[in-house]
ZADO-1210 file (C-alpha; in nm, 4 decimals, padded with zeros to 6 digits):
<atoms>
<atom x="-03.8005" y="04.3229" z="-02.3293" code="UNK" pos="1"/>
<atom x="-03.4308" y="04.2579" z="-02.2645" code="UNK" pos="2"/>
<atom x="-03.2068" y="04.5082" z="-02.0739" code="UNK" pos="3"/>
<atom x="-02.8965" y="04.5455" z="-01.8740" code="UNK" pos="4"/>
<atom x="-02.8154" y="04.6357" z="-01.5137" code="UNK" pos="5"/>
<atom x="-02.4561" y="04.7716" z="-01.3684" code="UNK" pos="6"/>
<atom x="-02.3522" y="04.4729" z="-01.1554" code="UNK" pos="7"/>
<atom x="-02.2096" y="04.6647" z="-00.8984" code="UNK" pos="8"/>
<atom x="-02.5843" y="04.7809" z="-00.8262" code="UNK" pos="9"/>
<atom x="-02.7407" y="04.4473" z="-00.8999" code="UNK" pos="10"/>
<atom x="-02.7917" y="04.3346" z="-00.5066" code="UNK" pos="11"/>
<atom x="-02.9043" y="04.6748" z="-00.3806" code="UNK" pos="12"/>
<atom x="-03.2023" y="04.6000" z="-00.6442" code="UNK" pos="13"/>
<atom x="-03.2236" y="04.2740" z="-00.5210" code="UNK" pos="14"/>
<atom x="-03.2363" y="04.3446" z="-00.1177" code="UNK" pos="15"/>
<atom x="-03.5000" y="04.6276" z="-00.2327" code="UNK" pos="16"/>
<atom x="-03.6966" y="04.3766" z="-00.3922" code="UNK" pos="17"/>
<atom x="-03.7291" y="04.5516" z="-00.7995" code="UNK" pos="18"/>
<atom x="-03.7312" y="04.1895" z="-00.9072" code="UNK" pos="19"/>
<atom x="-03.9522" y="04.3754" z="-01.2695" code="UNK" pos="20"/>
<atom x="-03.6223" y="04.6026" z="-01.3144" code="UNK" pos="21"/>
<atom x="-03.4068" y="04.2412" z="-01.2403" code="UNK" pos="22"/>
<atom x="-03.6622" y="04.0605" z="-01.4467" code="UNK" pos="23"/>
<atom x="-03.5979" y="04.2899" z="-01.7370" code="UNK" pos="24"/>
<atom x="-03.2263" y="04.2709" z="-01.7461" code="UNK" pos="25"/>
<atom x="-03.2289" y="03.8959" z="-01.8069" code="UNK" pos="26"/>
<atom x="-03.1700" y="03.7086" z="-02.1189" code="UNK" pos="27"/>
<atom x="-03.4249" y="03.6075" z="-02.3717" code="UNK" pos="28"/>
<atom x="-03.3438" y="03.3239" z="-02.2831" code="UNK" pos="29"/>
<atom x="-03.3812" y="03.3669" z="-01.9063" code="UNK" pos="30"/>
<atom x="-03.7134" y="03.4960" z="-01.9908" code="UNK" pos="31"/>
<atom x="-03.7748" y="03.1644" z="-02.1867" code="UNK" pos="32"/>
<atom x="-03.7609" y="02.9444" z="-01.8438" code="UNK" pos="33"/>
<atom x="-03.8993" y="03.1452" z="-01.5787" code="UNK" pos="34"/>
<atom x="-04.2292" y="03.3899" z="-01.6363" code="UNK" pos="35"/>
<atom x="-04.1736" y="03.7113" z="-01.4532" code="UNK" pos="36"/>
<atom x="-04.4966" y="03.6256" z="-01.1868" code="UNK" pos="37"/>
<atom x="-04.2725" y="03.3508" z="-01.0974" code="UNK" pos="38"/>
<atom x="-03.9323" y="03.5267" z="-01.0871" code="UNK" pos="39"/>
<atom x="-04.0828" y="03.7938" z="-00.8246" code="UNK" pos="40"/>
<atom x="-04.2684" y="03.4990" z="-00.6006" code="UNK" pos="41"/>
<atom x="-03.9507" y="03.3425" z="-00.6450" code="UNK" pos="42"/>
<atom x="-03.7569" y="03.6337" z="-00.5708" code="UNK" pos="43"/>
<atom x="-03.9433" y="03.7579" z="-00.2598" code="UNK" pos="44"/>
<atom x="-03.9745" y="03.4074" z="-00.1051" code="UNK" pos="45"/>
<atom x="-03.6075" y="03.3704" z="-00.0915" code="UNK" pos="46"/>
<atom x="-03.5507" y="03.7243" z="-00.0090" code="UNK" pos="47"/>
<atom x="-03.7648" y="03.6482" z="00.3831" code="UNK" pos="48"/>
<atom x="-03.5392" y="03.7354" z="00.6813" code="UNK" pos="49"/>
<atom x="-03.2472" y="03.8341" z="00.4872" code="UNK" pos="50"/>
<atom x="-03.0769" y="04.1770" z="00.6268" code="UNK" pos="51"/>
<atom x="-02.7995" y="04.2081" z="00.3773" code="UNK" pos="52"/>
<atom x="-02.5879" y="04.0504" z="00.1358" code="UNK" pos="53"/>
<atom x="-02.1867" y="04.0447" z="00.0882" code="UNK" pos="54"/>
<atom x="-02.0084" y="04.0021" z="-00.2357" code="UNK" pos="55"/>
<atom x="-01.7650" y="03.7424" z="-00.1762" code="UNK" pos="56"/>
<atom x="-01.6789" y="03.6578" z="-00.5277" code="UNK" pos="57"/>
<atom x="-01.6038" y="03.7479" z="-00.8708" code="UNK" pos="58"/>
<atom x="-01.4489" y="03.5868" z="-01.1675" code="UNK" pos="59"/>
<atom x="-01.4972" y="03.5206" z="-01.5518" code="UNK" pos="60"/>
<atom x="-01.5883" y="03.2277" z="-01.6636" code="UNK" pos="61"/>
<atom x="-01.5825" y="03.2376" z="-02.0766" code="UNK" pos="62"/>
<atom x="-01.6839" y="03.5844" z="-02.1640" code="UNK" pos="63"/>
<atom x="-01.9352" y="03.5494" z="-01.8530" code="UNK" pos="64"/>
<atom x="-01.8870" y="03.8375" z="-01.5560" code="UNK" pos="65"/>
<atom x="-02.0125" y="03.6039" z="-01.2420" code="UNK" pos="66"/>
<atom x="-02.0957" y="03.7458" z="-00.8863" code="UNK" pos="67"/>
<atom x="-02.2013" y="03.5501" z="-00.5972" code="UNK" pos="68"/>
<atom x="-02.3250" y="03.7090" z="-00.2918" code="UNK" pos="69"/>
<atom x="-02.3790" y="03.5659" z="00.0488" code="UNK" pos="70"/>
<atom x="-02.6394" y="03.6620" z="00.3192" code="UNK" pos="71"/>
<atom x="-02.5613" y="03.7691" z="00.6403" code="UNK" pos="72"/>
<atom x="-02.6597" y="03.4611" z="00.8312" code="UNK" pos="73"/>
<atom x="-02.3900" y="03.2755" z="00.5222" code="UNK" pos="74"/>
<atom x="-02.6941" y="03.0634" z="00.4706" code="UNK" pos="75"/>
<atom x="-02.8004" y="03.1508" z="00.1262" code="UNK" pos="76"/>
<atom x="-02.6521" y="03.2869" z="-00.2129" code="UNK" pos="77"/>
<atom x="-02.7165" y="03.4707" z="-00.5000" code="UNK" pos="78"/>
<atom x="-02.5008" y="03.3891" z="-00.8225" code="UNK" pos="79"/>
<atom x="-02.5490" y="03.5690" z="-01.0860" code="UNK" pos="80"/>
<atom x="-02.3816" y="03.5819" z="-01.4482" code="UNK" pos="81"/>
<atom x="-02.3470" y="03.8940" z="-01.6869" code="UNK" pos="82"/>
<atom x="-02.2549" y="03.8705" z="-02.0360" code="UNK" pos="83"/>
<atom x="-02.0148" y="04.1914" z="-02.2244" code="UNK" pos="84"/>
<atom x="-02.3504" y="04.3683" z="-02.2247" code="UNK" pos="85"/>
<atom x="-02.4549" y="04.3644" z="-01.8558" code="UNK" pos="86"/>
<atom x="-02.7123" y="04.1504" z="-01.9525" code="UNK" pos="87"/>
<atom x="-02.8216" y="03.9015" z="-01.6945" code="UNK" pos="88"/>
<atom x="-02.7441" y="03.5418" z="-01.8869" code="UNK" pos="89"/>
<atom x="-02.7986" y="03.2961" z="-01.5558" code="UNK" pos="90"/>
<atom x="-02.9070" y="03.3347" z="-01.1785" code="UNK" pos="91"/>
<atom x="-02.9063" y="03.0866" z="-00.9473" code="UNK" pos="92"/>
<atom x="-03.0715" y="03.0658" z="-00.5910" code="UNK" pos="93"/>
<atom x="-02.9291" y="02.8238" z="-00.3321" code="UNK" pos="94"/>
<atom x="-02.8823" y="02.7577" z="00.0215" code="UNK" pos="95"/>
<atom x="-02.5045" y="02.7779" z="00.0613" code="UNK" pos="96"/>
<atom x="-02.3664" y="02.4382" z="00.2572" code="UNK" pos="97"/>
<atom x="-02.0212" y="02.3531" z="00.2508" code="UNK" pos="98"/>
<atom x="-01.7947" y="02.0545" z="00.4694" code="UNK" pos="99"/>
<atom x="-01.5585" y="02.2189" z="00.6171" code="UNK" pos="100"/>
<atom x="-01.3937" y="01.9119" z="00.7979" code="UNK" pos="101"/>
<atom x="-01.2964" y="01.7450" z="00.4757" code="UNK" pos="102"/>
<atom x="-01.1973" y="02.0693" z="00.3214" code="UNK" pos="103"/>
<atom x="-00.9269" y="02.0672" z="00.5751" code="UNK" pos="104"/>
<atom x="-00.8200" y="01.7269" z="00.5199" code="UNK" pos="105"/>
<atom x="-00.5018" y="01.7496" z="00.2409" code="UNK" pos="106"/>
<atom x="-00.3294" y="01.4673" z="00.0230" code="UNK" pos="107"/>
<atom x="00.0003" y="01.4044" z="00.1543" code="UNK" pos="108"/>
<atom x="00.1448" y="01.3546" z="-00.1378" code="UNK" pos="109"/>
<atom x="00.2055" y="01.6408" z="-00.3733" code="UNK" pos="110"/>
<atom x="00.1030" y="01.6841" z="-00.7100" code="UNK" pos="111"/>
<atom x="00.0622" y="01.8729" z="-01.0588" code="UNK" pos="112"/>
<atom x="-00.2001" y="01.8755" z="-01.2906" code="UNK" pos="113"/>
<atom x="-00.1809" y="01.6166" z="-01.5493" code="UNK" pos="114"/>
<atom x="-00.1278" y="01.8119" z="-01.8261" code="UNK" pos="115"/>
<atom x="00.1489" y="02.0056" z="-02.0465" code="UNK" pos="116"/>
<atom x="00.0286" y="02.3334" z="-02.1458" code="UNK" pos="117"/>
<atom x="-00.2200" y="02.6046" z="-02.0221" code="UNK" pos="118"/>
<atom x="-00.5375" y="02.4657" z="-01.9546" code="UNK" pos="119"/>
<atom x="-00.8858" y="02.6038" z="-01.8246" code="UNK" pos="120"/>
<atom x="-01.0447" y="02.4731" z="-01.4699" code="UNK" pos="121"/>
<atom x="-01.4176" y="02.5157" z="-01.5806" code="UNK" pos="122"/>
<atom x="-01.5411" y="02.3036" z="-01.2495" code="UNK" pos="123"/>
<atom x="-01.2606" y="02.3268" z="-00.9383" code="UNK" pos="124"/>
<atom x="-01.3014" y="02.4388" z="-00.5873" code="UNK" pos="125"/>
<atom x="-01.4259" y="02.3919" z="-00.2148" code="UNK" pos="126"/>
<atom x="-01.8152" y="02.4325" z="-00.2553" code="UNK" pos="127"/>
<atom x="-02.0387" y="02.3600" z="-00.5426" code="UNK" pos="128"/>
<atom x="-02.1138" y="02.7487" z="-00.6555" code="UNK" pos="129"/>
<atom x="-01.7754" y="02.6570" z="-00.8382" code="UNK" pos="130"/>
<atom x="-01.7299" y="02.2809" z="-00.8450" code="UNK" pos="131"/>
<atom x="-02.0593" y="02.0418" z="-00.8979" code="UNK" pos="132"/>
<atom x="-01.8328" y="01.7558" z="-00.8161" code="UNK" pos="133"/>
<atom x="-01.8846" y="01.9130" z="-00.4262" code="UNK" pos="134"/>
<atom x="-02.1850" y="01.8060" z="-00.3191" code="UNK" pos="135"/>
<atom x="-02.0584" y="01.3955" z="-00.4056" code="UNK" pos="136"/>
<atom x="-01.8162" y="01.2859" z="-00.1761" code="UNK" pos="137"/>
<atom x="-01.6695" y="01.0412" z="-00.4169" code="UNK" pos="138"/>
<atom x="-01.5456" y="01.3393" z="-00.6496" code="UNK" pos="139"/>
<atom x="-01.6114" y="01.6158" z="-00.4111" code="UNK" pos="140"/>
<atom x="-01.2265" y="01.7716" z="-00.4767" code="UNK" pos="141"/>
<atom x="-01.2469" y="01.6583" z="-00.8642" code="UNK" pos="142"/>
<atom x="-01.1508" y="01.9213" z="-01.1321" code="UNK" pos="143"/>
<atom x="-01.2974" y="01.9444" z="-01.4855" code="UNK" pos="144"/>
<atom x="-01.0066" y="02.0924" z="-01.7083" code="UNK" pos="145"/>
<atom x="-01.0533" y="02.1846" z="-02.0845" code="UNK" pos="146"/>
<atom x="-00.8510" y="02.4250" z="-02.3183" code="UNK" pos="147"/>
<atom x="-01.0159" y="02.7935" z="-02.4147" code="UNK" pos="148"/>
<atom x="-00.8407" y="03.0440" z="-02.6841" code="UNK" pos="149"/>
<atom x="-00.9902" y="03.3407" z="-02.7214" code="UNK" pos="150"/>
<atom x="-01.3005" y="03.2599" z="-02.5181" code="UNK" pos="151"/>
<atom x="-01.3692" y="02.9317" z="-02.6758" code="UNK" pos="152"/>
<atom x="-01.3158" y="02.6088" z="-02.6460" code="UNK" pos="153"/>
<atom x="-01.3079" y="02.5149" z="-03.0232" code="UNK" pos="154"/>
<atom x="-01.2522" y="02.6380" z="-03.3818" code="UNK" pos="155"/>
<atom x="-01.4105" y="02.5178" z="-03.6331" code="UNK" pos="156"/>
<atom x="-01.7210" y="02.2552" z="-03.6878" code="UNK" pos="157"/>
<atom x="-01.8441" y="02.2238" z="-03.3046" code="UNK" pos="158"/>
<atom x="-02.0360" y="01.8481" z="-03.4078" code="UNK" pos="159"/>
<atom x="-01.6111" y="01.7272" z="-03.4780" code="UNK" pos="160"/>
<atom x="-01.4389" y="01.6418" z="-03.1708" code="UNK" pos="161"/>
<atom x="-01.0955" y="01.8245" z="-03.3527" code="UNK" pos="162"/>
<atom x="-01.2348" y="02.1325" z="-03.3586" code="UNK" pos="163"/>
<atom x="-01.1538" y="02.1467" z="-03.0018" code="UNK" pos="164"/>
<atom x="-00.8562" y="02.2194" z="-02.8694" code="UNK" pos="165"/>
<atom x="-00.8921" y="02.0070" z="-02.5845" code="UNK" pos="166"/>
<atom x="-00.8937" y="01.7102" z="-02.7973" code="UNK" pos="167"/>
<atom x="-00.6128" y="01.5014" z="-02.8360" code="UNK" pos="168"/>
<atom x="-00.3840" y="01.6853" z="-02.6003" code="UNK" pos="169"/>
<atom x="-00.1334" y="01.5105" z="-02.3960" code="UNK" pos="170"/>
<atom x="-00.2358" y="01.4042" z="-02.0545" code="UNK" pos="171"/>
<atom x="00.0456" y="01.3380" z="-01.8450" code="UNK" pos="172"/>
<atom x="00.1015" y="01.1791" z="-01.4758" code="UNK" pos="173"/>
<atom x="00.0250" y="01.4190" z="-01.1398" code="UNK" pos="174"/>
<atom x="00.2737" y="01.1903" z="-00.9434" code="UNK" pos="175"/>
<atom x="00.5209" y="00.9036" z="-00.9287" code="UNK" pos="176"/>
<atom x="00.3016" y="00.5506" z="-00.8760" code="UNK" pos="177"/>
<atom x="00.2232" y="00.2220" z="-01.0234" code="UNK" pos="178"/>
<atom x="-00.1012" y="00.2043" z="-01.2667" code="UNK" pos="179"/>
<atom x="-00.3806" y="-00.0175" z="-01.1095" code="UNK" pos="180"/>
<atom x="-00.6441" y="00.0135" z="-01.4221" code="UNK" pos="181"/>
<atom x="-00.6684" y="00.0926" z="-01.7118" code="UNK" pos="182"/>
<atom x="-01.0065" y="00.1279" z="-01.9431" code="UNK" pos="183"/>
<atom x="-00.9501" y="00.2113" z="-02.2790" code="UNK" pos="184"/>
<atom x="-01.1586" y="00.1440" z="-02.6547" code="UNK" pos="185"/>
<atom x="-01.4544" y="00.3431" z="-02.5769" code="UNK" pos="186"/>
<atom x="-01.5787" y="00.5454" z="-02.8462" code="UNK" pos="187"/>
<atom x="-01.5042" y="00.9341" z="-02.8385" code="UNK" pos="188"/>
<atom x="-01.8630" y="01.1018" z="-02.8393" code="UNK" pos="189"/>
<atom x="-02.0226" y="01.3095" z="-03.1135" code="UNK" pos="190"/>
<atom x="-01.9685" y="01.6769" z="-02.9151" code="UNK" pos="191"/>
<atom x="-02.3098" y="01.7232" z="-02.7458" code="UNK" pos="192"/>
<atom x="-02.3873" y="01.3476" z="-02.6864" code="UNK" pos="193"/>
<atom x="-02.3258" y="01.1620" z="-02.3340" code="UNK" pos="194"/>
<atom x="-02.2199" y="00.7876" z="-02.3062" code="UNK" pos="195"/>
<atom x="-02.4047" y="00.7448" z="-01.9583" code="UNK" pos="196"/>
<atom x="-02.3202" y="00.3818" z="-01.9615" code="UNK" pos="197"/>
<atom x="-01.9366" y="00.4584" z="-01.8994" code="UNK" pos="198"/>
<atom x="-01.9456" y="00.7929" z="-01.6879" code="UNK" pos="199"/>
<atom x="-01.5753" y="00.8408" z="-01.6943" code="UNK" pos="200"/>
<atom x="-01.4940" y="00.6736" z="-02.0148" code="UNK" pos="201"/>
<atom x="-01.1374" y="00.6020" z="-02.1318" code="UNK" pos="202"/>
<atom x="-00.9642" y="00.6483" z="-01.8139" code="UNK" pos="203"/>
<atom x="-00.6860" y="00.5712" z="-01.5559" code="UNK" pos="204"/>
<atom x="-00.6532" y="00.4916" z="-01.2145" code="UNK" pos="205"/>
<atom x="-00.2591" y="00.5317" z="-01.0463" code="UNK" pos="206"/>
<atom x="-00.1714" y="00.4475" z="-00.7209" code="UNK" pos="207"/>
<atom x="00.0525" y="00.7091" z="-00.5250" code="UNK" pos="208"/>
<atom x="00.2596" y="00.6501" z="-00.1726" code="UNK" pos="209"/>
<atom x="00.0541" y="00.6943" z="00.1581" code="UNK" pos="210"/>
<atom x="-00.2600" y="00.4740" z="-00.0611" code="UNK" pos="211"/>
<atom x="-00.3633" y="00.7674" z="-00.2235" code="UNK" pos="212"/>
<atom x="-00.5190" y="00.7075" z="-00.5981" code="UNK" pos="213"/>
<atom x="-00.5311" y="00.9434" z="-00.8780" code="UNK" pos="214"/>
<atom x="-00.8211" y="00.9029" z="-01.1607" code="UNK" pos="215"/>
<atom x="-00.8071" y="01.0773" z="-01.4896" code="UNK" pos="216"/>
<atom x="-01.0478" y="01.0052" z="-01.6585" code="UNK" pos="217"/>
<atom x="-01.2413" y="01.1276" z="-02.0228" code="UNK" pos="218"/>
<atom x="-00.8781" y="00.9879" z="-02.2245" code="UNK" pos="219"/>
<atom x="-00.9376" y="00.9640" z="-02.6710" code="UNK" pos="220"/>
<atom x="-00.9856" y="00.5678" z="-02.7373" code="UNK" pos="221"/>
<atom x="-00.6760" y="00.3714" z="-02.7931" code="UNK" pos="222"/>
<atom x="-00.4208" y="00.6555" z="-02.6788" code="UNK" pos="223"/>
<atom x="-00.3332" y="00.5239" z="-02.3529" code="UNK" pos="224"/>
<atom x="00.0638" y="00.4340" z="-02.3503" code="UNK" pos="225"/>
<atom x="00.0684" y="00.2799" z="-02.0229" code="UNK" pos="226"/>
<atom x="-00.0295" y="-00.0639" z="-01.8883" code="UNK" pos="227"/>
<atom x="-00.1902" y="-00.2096" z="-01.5482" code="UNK" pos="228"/>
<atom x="00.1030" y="-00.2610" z="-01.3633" code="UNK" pos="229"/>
<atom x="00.3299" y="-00.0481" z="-01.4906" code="UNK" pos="230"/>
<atom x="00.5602" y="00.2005" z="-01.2722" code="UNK" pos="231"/>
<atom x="00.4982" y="00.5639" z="-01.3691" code="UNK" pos="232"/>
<atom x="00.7398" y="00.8739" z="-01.3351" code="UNK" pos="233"/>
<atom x="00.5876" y="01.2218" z="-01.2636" code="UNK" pos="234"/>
<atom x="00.5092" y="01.4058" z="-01.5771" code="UNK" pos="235"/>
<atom x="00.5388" y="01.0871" z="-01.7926" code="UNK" pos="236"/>
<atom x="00.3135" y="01.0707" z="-02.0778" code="UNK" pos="237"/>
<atom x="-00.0253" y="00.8582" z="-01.9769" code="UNK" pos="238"/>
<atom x="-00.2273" y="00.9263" z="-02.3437" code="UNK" pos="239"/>
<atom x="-00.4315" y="01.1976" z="-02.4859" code="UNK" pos="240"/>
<atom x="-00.7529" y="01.3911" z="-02.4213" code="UNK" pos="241"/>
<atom x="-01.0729" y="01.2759" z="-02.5917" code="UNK" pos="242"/>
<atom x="-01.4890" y="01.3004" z="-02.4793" code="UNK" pos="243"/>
<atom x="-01.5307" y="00.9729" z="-02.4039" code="UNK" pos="244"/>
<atom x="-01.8207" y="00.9046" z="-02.1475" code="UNK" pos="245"/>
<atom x="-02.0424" y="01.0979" z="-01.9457" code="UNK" pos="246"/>
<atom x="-01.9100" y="01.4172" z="-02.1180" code="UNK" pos="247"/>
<atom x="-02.0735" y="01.6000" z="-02.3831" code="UNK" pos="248"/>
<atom x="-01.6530" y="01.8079" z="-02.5341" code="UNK" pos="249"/>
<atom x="-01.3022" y="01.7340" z="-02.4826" code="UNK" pos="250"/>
<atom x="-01.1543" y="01.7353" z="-02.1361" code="UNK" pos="251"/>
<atom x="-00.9759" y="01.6065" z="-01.8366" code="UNK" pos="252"/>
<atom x="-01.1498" y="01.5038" z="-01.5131" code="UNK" pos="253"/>
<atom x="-00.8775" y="01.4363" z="-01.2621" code="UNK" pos="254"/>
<atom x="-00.9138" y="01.3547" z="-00.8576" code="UNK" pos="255"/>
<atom x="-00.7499" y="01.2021" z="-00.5818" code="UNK" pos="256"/>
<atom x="-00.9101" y="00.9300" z="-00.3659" code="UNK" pos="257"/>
<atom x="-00.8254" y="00.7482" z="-00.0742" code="UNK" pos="258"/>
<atom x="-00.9303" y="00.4052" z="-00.2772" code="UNK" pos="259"/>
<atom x="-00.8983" y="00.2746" z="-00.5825" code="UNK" pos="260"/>
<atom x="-01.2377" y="00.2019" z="-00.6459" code="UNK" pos="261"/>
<atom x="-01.3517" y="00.5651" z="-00.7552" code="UNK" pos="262"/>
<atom x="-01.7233" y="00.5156" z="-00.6910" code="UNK" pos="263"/>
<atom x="-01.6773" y="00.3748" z="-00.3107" code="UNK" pos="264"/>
<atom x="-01.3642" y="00.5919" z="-00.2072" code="UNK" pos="265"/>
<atom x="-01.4010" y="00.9610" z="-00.1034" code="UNK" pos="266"/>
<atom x="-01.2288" y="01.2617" z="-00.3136" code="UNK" pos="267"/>
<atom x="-00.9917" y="01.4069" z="-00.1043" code="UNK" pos="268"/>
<atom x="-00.8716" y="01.7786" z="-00.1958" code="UNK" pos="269"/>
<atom x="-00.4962" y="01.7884" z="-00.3405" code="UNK" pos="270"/>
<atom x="-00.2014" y="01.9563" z="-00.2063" code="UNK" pos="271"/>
<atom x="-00.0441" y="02.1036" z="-00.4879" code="UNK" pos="272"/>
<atom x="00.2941" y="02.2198" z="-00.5753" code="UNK" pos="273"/>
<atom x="00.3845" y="02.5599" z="-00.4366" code="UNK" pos="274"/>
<atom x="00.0848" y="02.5675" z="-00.2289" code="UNK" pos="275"/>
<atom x="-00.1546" y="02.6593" z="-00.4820" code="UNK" pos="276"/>
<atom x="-00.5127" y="02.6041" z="-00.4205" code="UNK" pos="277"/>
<atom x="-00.6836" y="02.6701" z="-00.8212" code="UNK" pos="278"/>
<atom x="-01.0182" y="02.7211" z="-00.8608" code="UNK" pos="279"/>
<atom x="-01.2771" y="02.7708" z="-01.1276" code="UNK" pos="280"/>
<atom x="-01.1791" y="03.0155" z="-01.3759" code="UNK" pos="281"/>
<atom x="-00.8114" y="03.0298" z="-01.3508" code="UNK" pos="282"/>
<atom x="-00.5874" y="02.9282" z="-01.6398" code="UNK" pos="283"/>
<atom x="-00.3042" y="02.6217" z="-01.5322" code="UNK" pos="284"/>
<atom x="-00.0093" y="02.4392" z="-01.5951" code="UNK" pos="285"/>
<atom x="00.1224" y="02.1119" z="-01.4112" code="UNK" pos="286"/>
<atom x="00.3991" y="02.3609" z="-01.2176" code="UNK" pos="287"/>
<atom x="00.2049" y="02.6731" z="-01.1811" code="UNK" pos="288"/>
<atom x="-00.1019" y="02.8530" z="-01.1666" code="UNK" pos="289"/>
<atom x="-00.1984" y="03.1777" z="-01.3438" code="UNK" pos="290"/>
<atom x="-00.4128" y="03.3713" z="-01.1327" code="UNK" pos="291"/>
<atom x="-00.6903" y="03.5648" z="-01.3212" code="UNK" pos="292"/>
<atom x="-00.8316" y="03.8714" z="-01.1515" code="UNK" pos="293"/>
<atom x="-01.0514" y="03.7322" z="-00.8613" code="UNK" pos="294"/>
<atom x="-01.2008" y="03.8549" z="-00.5371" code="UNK" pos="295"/>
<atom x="-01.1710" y="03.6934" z="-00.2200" code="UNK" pos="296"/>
<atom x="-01.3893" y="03.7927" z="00.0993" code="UNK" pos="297"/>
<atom x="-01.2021" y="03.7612" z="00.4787" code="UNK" pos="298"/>
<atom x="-01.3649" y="03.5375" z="00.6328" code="UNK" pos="299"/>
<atom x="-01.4979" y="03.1990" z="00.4264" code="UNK" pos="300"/>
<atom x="-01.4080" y="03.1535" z="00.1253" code="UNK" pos="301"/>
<atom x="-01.6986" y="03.1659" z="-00.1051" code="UNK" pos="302"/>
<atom x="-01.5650" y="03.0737" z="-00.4717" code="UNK" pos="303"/>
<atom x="-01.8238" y="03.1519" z="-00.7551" code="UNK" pos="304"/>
<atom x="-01.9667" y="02.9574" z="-01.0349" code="UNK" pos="305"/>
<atom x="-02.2546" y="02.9178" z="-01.2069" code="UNK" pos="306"/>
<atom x="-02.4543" y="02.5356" z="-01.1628" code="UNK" pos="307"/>
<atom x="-02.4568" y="02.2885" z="-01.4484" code="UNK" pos="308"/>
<atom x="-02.7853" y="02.3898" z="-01.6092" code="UNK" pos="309"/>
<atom x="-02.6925" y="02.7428" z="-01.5699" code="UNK" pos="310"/>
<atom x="-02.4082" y="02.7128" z="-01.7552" code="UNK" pos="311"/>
<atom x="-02.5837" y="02.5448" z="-02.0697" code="UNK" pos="312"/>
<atom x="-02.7644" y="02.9238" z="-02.1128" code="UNK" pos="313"/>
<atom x="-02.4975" y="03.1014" z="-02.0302" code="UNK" pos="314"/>
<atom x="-02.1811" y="03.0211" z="-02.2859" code="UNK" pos="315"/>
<atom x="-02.2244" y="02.8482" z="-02.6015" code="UNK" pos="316"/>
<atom x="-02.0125" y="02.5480" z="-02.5220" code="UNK" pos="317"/>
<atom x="-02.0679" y="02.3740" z="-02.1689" code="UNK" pos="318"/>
<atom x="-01.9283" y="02.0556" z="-02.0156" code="UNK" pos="319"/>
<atom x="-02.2297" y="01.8196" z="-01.9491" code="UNK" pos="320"/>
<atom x="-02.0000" y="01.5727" z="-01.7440" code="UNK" pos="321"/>
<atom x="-02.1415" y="01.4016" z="-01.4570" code="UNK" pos="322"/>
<atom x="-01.9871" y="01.1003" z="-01.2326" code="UNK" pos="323"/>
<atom x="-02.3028" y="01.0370" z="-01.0078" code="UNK" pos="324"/>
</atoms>
């Protein structure tokens, strides 16, 4: 049996403890994974001691309506994602941990996004609700970027990587620098397959003023215009988008590091132009950011996602990119 549930009512059901009514507003799918014993152990368990809950955010994420909700001791949340027909599609239980002593740590340098267009941040943000990289200090401030039109992020054949839109766009530089590496000639993957061997693939490393490094990484094979050495402009054209490595559809992954070795430096979060701080779900370009309809509590910031294995139930399409 597969139902629906107005959101706005969904943690008032919750706090009450009707995990059967919950239960029967999931997804077939849902209902697939978790037995509905288990969802009210599961349910109650991680209810104990909890006095209330605060919405702190809400955005859409391709098509899906997500909510997270915070308890009152801001030690545990409750995301939850509803597709067009209130159905429940994902829900995700967590503690709630974030760093806030890095998250006030900024680049000194300034930059854009490296790339021409509108494009969509499907992983971005100060906790890992919204941005998986979080909880790896080595990518912790990383974004994910890919292109959507009209709630996908293809047309066409979704086993051909030019049936999305991401693929083969121009990837330009965040900053003035000097390239320091270079990896190109890996193979673009088959849409749905990994290469776990070469997590980030094609991809660049630059090196900024105040030895600060940007990596952009997930580049098509044999579309990267610029050399090891080279002296870069801001905005100058680096290559194109493709899915090679650790990444399952065309996109960007782009970070700044205080080395230049990406796996032993730590991610530090970027100070972009006009103050902006994008996060998942908002639509950008390298000078500006589009702000989509999004709720924002008063006291920490909470910004909502779904997790990686979430996501794979919840929209059709789903970046399975990991740098661990």
């Amino acid at each position: 049996m597969v139902g629906s549930m107005d959101p706005d009512w969904f943690i008032d059901h919750w706090l009450k403890e009707d995990f059967k009514e919950i239960y029967n507003a999931t997804s077939k799918v849902f209902q697939g994974m978790v037995s509905r014993a288990d969802f009210v152990q599961m349910g109650s368990s991680f209810n104990a001691g909890v006095q209330s809950y605060q919405l702190v955010s809400q955005t859409n994420v391709l098509n899906v309506d997500q909510f997270v909700w915070v308890d009152h001791t801001k030690a545990k949340a409750v995301v939850v994602g509803f597709d067009e027909k209130h159905t429940i599609a994902s829900l995700y239980l967590k503690p709630y941990f974030v760093f806030p002593e890095t998250d006030k740590i900024y680049t000194k340098n300034e930059y854009i996004m490296p790339v021409m267009d509108e494009w969509f941040i499907f992983w971005g943000g100060t906790n890992e609700f919204i941005n998986y990289h979080y909880a790896y200090e080595h990518q912790r401030y990383a974004y994910d970027l890919l292109k959507v039109k009209d709630g996908s992020t293809y047309n066409g054949r979704p086993e051909k990587n030019e049936s999305y839109y991401a693929f083969g766009a121009e990837v330009i530089a965040p900053q003035d620098g000097t390239v320091i590496q270079v990896v190109d000639g890996l193979d673009d993957n088959i849409p749905g397959q990994m290469d776990e061997e070469h997590p980030p693939g094609n991809y660049i490393v630059i090196e900024h003023a105040h030895k600060e490094y940007s990596m952009i990484a997930h580049f098509k094979k044999d579309t990267i215009i610029v050399k090891e050495g080279e002296q870069i402009r801001q905005k100058q054209l680096l290559g194109k988008c493709g899915n090679s490595g650790n990444s399952s559809e065309a996109h960007i992954h782009f970070q700044i590091s205080n080395s230049g070795d990406w796996q032993k430096g730590k991610s530090i979060r970027i100070r972009f132009k006009n103050r902006l701080e994008p996060i998942q779900g908002e639509v950008v370009t390298n000078n500006l950011t589009k702000y989509q309809d999004r709720f924002e509590e008063r006291f920490d910031k909470v910004e909502n996602t779904l997790t990686f294995a979430d996501y794979i139930f919840a929209v059709p399409r789903a970046i399975l990119q990991l740098f661990k």
